[in-house]
C-alpha angles and dihedrals in degrees: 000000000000118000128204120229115246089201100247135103121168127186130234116201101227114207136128088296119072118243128168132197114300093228127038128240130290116263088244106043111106099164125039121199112219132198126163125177092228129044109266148158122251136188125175113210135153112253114027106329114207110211111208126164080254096061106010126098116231122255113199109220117256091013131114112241122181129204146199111235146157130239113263098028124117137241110241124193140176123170128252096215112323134046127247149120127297114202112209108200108194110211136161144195 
């Protein structure tokens, strides 16, 4: 299935504390493209999502992973091992 940019792609600092997107997702995103430059967890969620290796769903380092979200969540991540930067590209239909 081919997706449309919606123009924005916001960064996560992924480290051993949880953080998620500063801003939620646009009303119209409904799949989200991640890639982080370390292996990570990540959970989308509406409020403030906390990522953890329990809930989270793996993210292999340096590969493109897509999502079905909801405008207005948010975008948690916490690191495997090592820290880095996850890249949350909102995109729609």
């Amino acid at each position: 299935m081919a997706y449309r940019p919606l123009g924005v792609t916001q960064t996560v600092t992924v480290s051993g504390t949880t953080a998620a997107t500063s801003t939620a997702l646009n009303a119209q995103c409904r799949v989200v493209q991640l890639v982080s430059t370390e292996n990570c967890y990540v959970l989308p969620g509406s409020g403030t999502p906390t990522a953890t290796a329990v809930n989270g769903m793996f993210i292999l380092k340096d590969w493109p992973h897509y999502i079905n979200v909801s405008g207005g969540e948010k975008i948690a991540a916490i690191q495997v091992s090592a820290g880095g930067t996850l890249y949350v590209s909102e995109l729609t239909q």
